[in-house]
C-alpha positions in Angstrom: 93.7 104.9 119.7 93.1 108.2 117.6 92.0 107.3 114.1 95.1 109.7 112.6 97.6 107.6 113.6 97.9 105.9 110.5 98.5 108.6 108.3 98.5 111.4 111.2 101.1 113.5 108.6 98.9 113.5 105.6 97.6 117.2 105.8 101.2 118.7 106.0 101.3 121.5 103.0 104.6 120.2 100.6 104.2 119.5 96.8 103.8 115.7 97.5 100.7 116.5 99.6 99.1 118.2 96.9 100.1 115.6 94.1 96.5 113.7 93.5 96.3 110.2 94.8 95.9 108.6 91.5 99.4 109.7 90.7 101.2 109.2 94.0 100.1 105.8 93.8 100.9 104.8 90.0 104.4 107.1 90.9 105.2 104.6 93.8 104.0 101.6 92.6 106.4 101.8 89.4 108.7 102.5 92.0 108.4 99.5 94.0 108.0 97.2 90.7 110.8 98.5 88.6 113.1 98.2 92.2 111.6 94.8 92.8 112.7 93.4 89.2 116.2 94.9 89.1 119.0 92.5 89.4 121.2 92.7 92.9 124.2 93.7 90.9 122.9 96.7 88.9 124.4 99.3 91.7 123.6 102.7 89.5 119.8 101.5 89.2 119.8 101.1 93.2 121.7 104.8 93.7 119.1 106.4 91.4 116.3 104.7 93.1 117.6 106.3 96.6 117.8 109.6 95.2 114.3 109.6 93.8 112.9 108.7 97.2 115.0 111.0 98.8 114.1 114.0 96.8 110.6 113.0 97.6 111.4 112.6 101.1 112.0 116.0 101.1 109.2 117.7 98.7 107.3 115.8 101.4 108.2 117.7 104.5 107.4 114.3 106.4 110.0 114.2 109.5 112.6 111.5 109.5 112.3 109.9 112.7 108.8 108.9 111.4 110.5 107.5 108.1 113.1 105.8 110.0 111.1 104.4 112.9 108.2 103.1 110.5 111.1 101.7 107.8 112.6 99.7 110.7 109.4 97.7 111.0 110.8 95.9 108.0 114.3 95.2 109.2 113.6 92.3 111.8 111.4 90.1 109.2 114.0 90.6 106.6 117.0 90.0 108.5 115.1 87.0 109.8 114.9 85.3 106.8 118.0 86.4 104.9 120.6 86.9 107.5 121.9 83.3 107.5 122.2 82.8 103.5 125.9 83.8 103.3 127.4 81.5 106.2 125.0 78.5 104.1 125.8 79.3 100.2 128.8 78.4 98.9 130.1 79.7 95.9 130.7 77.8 92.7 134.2 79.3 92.2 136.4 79.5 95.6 136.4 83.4 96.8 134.1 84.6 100.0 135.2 86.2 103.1 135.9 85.0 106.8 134.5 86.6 109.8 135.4 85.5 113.1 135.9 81.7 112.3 132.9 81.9 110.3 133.2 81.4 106.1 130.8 83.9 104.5 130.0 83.3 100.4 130.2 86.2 97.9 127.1 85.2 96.2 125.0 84.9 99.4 126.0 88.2 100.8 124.5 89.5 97.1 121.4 87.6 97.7 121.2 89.3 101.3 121.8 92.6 99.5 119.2 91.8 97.3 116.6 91.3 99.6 117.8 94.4 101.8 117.9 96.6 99.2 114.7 95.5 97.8 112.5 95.6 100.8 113.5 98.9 101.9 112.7 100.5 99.1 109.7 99.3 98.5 108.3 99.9 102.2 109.8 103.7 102.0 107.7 104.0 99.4 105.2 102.6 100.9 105.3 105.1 104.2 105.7 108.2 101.7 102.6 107.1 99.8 100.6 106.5 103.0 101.5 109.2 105.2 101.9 112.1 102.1 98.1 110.8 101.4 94.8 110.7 103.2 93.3 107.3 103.4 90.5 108.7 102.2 91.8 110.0 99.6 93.8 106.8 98.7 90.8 104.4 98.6 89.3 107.4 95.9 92.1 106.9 93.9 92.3 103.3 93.7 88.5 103.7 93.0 89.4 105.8 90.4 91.8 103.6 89.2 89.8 101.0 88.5 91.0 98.6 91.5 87.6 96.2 92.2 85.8 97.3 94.6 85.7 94.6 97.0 89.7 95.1 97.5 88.7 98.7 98.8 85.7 97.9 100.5 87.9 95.1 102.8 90.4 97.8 103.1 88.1 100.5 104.1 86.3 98.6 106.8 89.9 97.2 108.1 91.3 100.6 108.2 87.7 101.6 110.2 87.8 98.8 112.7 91.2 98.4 113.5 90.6 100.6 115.9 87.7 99.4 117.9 90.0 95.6 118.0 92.8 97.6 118.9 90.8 99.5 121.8 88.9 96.1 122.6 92.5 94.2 123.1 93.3 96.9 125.4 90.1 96.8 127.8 90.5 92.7 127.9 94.3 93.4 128.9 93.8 96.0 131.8 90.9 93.4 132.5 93.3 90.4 132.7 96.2 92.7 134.4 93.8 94.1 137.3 93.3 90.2 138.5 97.1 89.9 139.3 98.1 87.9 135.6 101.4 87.7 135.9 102.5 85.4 132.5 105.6 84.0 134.2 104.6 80.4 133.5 103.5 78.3 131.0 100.4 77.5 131.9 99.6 81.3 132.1 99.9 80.8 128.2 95.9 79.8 128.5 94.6 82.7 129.3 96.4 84.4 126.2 94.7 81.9 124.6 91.0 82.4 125.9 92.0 86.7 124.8 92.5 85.5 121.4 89.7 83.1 120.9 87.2 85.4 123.1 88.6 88.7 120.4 87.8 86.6 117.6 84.3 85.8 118.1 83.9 89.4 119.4 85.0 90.9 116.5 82.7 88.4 114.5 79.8 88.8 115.6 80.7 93.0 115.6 80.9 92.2 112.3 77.9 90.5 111.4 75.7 93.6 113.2 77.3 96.2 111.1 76.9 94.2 108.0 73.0 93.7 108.6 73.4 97.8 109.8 74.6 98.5 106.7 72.3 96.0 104.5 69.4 97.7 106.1 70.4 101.0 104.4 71.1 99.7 101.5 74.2 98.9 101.1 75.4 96.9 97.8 79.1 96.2 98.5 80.3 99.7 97.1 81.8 102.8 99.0 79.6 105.7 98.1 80.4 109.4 98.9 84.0 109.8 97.5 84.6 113.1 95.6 85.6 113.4 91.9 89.1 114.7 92.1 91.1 116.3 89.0 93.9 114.6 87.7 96.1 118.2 86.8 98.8 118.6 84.3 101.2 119.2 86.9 100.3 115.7 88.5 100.8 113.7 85.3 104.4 115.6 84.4 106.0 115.0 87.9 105.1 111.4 88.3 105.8 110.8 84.6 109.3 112.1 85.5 109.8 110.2 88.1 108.7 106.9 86.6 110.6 107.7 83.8 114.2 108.6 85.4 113.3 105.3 86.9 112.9 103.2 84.5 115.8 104.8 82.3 117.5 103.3 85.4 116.0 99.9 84.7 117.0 99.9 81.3 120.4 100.4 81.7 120.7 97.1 83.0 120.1 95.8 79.3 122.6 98.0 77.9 126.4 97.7 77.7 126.7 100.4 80.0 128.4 99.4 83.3 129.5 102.2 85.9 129.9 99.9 89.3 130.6 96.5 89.6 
């Protein structure tokens, strides 16, 4: 597996790219929170969230197939969990809808909006943040942002070895496929089982070499060797601006103001 699959768009030239990482990540974080805490009926804060991410979809220069493919990752948990709630709420006050035999409740199709809405913004925002950024340059900035060093530590050695699991699972399947596994019965379920268990103390133990690698050259639980990047003018204006047409959004809520619903 090549090691810029994760973020294998981050050195594409657009504004976004450029932005530093301290405030792409404050910018999308806001983002994701202020989405996260707006009530399912508030339709104008939801447009203007939309827009923001689209106009940074498009600063970003990031192709859409990648956007939409990685965004759909989302889609099966959500719907998973949420798709059912309108045919099993009721509403307090008669109303709903039928479709196909089948009674579906106002309130529960605004809880499923709610949770669609919701996630997709907040894992678009996600997938612009992580592919319009370096990981290296991501763990600096939560370094610089004061996030404790044992959360990037974990992340940076996840991110590292990923990989080698990854490329591990693969040699132990072309191993188990080249003596004629065919996992067309049930019993064939224990040899999946023996893969998983066998990964697990193989990663392990990978682990504890690299620790005592690491310990033996001093290592003392922090990442060493990021650079000092400078947090511009330009940086702090855009994502203040975004954070704050945001969050203007958010506040409306509060207000007498209602333009949908």
């Amino acid at each position: 597996m090549k090691h810029s699959y994760l973020d294998r768009f981050s050195n594409l030239d657009s504004f976004i790219h450029h932005l530093d990482a301290r405030a792409k990540i404050v910018m999308f974080f806001a983002l994701v929170i202020l989405a996260v805490s707006t009530p399912a009926r508030s339709y104008f804060a939801f447009i203007v969230y939309v827009c923001i991410l689209t106009l940074l979809l498009i600063l970003s220069r990031l192709p859409l197939g990648h956007i939409f493919k990685r965004s759909l990752v989302i889609v099966p948990f959500v719907l998973m969990v949420a798709i059912f709630i309108p045919f099993l709420k009721t509403d307090t006050v008669g109303g709903g809808y039928n479709l196909v035999g089948l009674n579906m409740s106002r309130s529960g199709l605004l809880v499923l909006w709610n949770v669609m809405i919701k996630s997709y913004i907040s894992i678009v925002s996600m997938i612009l943040l992580s592919s319009s950024t370096s990981f290296k340059d991501l763990m600096m900035g939560f370094e610089q942002l004061k996030v404790p060093s044992i959360f990037i530590a974990i992340a940076s050695f996840m991110y590292r070895y990923l990989f080698v699991v990854t490329d591990e699972t693969m040699r132990m399947k072309i191993a188990r496929d080249s003596r004629n596994f065919s996992g067309k019965w049930i019993w064939d379920s224990r040899v999946i089982a023996h893969m998983i268990g066998c990964l697990f103390i193989r990663s392990y133990e990978r682990g504890e070499r690299v620790y005592l690698a690491m310990a033996s050259r001093g290592y003392d639980g922090t990442i060493k060797g990021f650079d000092n990047a400078v947090l511009t003018r330009k940086d702090i204006i855009f994502a203040g601006a975004v954070v704050l047409t945001a969050l203007t959004a958010r506040l409306m809520v509060f207000s007498n103001i209602k333009l949908f619903g």
